[in-house]
MIVEX-755305 format. One record per residue (C-alpha): x, y, z; residue in three letters. Coordinates in steps of 0.001 Angstrom, whole numbers. Layout:
         u         v         w   residu
         X         Y         Z      ALA
...
% end
This chain:
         u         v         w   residu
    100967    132845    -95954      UNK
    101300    132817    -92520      UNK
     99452    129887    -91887      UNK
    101860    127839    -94262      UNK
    105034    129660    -92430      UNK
    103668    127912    -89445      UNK
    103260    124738    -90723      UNK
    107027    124488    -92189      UNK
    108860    126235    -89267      UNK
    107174    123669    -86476      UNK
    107265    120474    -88926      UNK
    103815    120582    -88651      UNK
    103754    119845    -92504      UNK
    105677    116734    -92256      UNK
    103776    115276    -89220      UNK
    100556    115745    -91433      UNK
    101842    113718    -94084      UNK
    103231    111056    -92029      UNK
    100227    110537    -89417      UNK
     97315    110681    -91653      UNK
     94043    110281    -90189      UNK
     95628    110145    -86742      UNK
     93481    113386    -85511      UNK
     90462    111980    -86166      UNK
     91097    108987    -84815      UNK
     91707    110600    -81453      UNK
     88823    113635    -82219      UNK
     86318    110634    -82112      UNK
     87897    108543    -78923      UNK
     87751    112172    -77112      UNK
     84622    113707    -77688      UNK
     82872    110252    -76533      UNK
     84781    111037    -73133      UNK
     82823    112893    -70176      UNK
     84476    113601    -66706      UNK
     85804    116838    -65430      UNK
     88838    117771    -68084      UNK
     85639    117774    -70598      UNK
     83595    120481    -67819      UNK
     86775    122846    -67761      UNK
     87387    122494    -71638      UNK
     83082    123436    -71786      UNK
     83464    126571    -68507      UNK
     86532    128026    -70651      UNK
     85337    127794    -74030      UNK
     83553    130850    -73944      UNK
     86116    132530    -72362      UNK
     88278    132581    -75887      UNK
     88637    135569    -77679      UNK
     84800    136389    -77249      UNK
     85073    138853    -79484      UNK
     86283    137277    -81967      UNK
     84265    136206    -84661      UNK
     85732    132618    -85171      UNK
     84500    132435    -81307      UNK
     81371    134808    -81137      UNK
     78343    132497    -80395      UNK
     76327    135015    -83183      UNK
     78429    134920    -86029      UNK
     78685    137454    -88581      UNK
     79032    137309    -92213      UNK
     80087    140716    -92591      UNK
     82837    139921    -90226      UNK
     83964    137062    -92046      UNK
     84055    138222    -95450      UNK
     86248    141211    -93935      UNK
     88802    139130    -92401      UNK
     91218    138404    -94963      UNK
     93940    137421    -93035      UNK
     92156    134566    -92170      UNK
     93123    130969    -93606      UNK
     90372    130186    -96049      UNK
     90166    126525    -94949      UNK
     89302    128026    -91465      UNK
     86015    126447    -90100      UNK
     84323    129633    -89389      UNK
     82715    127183    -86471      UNK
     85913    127884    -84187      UNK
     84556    126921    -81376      UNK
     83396    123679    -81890      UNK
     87109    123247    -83767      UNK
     88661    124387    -80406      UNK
     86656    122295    -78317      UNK
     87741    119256    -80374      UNK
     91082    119775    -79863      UNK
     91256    120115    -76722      UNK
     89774    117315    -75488      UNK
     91738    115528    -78412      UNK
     95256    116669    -76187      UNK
     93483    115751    -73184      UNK
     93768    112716    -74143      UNK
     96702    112742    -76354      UNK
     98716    113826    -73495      UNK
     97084    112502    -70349      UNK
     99395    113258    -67886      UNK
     98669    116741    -68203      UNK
     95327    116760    -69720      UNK
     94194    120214    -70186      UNK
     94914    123267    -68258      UNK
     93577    126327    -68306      UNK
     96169    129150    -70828      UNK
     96245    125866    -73033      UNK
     92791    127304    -74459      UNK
     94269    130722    -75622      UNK
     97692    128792    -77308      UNK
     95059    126512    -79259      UNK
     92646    129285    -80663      UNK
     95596    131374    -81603      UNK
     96201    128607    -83438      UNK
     92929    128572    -84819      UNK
     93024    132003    -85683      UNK
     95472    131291    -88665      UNK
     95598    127573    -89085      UNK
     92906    124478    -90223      UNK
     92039    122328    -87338      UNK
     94207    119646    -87789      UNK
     96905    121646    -88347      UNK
     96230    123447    -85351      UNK
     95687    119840    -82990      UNK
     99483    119218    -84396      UNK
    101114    123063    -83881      UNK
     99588    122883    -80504      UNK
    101347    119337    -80276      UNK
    104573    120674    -81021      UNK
    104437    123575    -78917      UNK
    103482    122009    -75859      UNK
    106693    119447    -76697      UNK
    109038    120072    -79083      UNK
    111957    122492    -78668      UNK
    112432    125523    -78656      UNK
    109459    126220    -77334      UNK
    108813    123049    -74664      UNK
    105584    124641    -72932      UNK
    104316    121222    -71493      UNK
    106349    122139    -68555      UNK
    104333    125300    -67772      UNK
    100920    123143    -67009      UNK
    102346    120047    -64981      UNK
    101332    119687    -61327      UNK
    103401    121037    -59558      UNK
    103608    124347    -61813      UNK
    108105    123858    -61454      UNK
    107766    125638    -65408      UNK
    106129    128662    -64583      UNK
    107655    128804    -61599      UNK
    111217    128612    -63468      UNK
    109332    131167    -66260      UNK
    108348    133828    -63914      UNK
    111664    133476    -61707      UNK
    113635    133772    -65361      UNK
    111445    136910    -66037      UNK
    111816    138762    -62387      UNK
    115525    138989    -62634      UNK
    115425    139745    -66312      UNK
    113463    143053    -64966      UNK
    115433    143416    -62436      UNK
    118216    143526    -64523      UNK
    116876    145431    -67473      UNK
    114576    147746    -65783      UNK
    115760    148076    -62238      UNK
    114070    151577    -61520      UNK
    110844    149626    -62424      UNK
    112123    146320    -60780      UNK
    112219    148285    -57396      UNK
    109502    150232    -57746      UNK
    107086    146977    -58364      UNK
    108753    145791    -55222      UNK
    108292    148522    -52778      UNK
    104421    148922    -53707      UNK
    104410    144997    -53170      UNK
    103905    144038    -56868      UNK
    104975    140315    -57648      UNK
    105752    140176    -61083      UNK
    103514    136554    -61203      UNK
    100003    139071    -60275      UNK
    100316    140011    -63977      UNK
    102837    138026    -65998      UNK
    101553    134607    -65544      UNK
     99375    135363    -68170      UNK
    100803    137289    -70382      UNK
    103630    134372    -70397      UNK
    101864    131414    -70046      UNK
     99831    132058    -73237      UNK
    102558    133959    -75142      UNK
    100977    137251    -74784      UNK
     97277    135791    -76690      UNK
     94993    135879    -73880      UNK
     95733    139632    -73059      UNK
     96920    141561    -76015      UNK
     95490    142219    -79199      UNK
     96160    140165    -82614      UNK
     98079    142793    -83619      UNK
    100911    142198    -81490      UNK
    100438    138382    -80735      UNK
    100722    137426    -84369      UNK
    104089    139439    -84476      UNK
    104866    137569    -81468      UNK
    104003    133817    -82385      UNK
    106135    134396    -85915      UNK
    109261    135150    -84212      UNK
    108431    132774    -81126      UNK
    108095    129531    -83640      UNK
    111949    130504    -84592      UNK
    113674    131628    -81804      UNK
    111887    130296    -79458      UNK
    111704    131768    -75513      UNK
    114578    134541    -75441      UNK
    111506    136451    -78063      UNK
    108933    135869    -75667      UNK
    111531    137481    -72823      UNK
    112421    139992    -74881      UNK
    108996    141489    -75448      UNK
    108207    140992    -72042      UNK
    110940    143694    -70999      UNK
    109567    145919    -74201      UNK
    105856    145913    -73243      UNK
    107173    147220    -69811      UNK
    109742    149552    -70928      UNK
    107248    151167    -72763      UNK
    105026    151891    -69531      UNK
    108015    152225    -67414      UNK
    107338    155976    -66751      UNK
    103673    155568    -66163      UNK
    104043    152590    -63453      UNK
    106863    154382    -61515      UNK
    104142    157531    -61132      UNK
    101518    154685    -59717      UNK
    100356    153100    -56446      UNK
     99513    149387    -55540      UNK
     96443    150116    -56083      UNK
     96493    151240    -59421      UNK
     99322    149397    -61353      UNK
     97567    146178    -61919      UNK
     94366    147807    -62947      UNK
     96576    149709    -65371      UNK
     98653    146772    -66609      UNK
     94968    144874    -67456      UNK
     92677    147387    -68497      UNK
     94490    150082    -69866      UNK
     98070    148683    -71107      UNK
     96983    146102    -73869      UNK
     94706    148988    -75933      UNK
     97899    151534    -76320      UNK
    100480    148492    -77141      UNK
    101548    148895    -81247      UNK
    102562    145398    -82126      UNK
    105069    146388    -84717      UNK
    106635    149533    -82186      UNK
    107141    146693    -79452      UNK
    108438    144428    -81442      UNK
    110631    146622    -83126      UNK
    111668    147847    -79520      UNK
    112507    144451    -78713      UNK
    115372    143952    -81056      UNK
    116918    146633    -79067      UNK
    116791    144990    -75598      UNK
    119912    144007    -74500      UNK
    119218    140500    -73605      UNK
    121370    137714    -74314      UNK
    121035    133263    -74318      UNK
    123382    133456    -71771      UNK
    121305    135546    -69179      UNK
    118451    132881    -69717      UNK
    120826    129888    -68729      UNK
    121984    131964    -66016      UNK
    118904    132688    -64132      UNK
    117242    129069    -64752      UNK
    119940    127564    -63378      UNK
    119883    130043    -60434      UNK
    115983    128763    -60250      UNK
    117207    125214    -60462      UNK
    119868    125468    -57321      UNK
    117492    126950    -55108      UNK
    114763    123661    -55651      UNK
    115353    120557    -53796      UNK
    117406    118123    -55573      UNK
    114325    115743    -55440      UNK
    112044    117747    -56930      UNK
    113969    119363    -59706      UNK
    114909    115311    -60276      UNK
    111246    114853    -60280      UNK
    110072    117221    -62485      UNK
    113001    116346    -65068      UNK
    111977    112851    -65136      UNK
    107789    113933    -65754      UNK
    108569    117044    -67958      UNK
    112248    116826    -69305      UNK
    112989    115684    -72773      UNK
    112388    112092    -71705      UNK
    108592    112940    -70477      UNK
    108358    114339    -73716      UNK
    109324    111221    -76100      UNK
    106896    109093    -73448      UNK
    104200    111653    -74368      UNK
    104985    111134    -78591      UNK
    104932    107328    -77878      UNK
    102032    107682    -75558      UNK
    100616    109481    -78970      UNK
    100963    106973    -81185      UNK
    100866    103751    -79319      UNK
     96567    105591    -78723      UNK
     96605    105770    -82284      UNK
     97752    102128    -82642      UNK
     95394    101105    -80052      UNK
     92173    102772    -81499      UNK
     93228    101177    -85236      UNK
     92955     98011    -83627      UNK
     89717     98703    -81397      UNK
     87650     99941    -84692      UNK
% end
């Protein structure tokens, strides 16, 4: 069920239908690739939801007749799946290649969706609005940047007591947010509350992703104002993600008073305090324009590898 969801909400269904054979076309260009993309892609695959028994290098057949919420057209093979995408949007997209978070986006993914369908979700989300996360992995990092400034002064706002607490102990909300945002939540919390997550974040968009941002810290609000430098990012890592109820935080999240406007207040704020240039710059590489020169980029490689076979 939720794999179909996916599929409809993100067009993902209608880009199947209408670029046939187009993933393996650029599956078997990419995996005859080696340079360095293809050595991070090989250092971080591993690194996926070890535990997991789509990614577990000994897998488990107890484990996999168990997991019913699983797609059954999921390769249980999902690492060899994930590696295939990722080099195939390494080279789909080579401008930004692959970075590492983009690992943790695709095997969530995985988790629920065939490998196609996951190349072409991953696709979308990296490009399409509302979720535009190709501008989190460019070069010069201007989308995180703009993410973690739009977060900080969503805190700061929400949760002030917290907000100048983090400050005084010298906590910069990017020492544990980058993460947590940068992936939507999947490389740090449990499935639980990241599949809650991704269904409301392939509707709305960012303004969920912001919203349980302020919830997950709400909910430890008391525990980090009674905590040290020392001790509040070994709390927000370690202890944090195993006492977060996906369905309490998200619940809790409809309740935070956070509005569109607020998010179009503070990215412009971001905005006006970068250089002209560079905000220019990164517009031009990562604005909606990058992202039709990506799609055409897309399928003039299709078109090209057609012709080459």
């Amino acid at each position: 069920m939720r794999a179909r969801a996916w599929s409809v909400i993100s067009a993902v269904n209608l880009v199947i239908g209408a670029r046939d054979g187009d993933y393996q076309s650029i599956v078997e260009e990419a995996m005859g690739n080696s340079n360095q993309i293809c050595e991070q892609i090989e250092k971080d695959l591993r690194r996926t939801f070890p535990s997991h028994y789509l990614f577990h290098s000994q897998k488990e057949e107890d484990d996999l007749m168990n997991s019913s919420f699983i797609c059954e057209d999921l390769d249980p093979d999902g690492v060899e799946s994930l590696r295939r995408i990722l080099n195939a949007y390494a080279l789909y997209d080579e401008e930004i290649g692959y970075c590492q978070g983009m690992n943790f986006i695709a095997a969530t993914c995985l988790t629920f969706m065939p490998e196609e369908e996951s190349f072409w979700l991953l696709v979308a989300i990296m490009n399409d609005d509302p979720y535009c996360m190709r501008e989190l992995f460019t070069t010069d990092m201007a989308g995180s940047l703009e993410t973690l400034f739009v977060a900080d002064r969503l805190v700061q706002k929400l949760l002030p007591d917290l907000h100048q607490h983090l400050e005084n102990e010298g906590i910069n909300i990017s020492m544990f947010a980058t993460q947590w945002l940068m992936t939507i939540f999947s490389s740090s919390f449990d499935f639980d509350l990241v599949s809650k997550v991704w269904d409301n974040f392939l509707v709305e968009g960012w303004k969920v992703v912001y919203r349980v941002f302020i919830a997950i810290l709400a909910s430890c609000e008391q525990d980090l104002l009674n905590l040290p430098f020392e001790h509040i990012l070994t709390f927000l890592r370690d202890k944090l993600p195993s006492r977060i109820d996906g369905q309490t935080i998200l619940s809790a999240s409809l309740g935070v008073r956070l509005r569109s406007r607020h998010i179009r207040k503070y990215t412009k704020e971001f905005r006006m305090t970068q250089s002209q240039e560079n905000f220019k710059s990164r517009r031009s590489s990562s604005g909606s324009s990058g992202v039709k020169k990506v799609k055409q980029r897309g399928k003039d490689l299709v078109q090209k590898l057609a012709v080459g076979s």
